[in-house]
N, C-alpha and C positions, 0 to 999 in steps of 0.2 A: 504494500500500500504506500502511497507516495504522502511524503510531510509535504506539510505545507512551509515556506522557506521564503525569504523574503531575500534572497538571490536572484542578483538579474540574467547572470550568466545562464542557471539552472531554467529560467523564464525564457531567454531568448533558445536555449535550446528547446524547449516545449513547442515553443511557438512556433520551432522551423519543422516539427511533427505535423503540426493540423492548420497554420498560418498562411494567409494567402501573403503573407509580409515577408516570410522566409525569403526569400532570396533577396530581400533589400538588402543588401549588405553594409547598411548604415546603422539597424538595430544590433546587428550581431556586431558589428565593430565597436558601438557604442557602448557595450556591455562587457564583450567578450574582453578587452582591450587595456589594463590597471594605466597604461600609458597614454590610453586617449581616454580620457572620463568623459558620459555622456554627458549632452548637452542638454540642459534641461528646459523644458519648454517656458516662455513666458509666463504664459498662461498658468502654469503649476507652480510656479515659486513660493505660494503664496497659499493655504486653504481654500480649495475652492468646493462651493456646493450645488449639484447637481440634481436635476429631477429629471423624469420620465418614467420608461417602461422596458423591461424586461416582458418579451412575449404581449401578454395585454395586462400586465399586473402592474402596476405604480409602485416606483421605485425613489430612495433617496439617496444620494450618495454624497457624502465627504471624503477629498481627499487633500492630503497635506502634502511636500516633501520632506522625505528621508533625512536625518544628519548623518553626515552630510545631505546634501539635496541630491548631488551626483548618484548617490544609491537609487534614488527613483522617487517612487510614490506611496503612499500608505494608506489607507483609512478605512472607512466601513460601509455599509447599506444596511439599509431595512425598507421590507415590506410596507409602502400603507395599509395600514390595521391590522400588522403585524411583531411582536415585541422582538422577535431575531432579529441582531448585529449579526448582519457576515463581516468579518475582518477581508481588507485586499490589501495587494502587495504587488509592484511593478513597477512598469515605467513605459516613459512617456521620449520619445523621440521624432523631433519632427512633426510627421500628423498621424504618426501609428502609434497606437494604446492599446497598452497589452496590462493586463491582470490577471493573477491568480488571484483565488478566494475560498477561505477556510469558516464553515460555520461552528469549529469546535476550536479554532486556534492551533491546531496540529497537522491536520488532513485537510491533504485540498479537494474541497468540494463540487470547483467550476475555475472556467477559464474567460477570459473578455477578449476580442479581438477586435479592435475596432478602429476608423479612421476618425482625425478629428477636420472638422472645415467651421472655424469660425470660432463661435462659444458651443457648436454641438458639436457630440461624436456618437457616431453610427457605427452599428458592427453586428458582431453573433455572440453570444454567452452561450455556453458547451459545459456539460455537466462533465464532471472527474473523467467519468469511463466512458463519456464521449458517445453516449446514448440520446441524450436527450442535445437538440440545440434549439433556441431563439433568438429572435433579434433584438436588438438593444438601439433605442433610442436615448440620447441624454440632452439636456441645455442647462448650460451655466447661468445658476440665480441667483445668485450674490457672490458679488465682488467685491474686492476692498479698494480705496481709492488709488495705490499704487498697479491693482491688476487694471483697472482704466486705461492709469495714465501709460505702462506700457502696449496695451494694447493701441493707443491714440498714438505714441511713437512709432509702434511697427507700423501701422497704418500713413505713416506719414512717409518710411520710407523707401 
């Protein structure tokens, strides 16, 4: 049974199994690499909280970075009208978002594969053993005045 591990290395090789991102060789560089640390997204420097859906289910999700921030991402989801924290664990390069996610803190329970364009990211959520998939909608709903101001930077240049 596979732990759950907040290893990106460990991540980006999952992802090169079932990933339509595998052969970018920018995830796996960014990860695999102690010499080149990923580059971490704008947008994630900072807590961000997200909403949507998983499949047709309403979902919420916060995520922080890692300390370092280089490690990736971290944070949890829950169900609307449901008391489950799933914990995730990943990273964020460019516009491809990848997660694992543990609902015991041990075992990982599902995977996130997703592209980001904007404040949303689209993708598949894939259970452990790869039985179950659906699709994942997210949008970013709060933001703190620094994620603005860089996103009104990039946009500027």
């Amino acid at each position: 049974m596979k732990l759950f591990s907040a290893s990106c290395v460990m991540l980006a090789a999952m992802a090169g199994m079932a990933s339509p991102h595998a052969a970018e060789p920018t995830v796996v560089a960014a990860s695999a690499s102690a010499a080149q640390p990923a580059q971490v997204s704008p947008l994630f420097q900072q807590a961000v909280h997200l909403r949507g859906t998983i499949g047709d289910t309403g979902v919420q999700l916060v995520l922080r970075p890692k300390v370092p921030a280089e490690d990736g991402v971290e944070g949890e989801y829950f169900f609307f009208g449901q008391s489950l924290r799933v914990l995730v664990a990943g990273e964020i390069a460019g516009d491809v978002f990848l997660l694992e996610e543990s609902q015991d803190g041990t075992h990982i329970s599902g995977e996130w594969d997703g592209d980001i364009r904007d404040d949303r990211i689209t993708g598949t959520w894939m259970s452990a053993d790869g039985t179950v998939t659906k699709p994942f909608a997210l949008q970013i709903v709060q933001q703190t005045n620094a994620t603005v101001a860089v996103k009104k930077k990039a946009a500027k240049q």
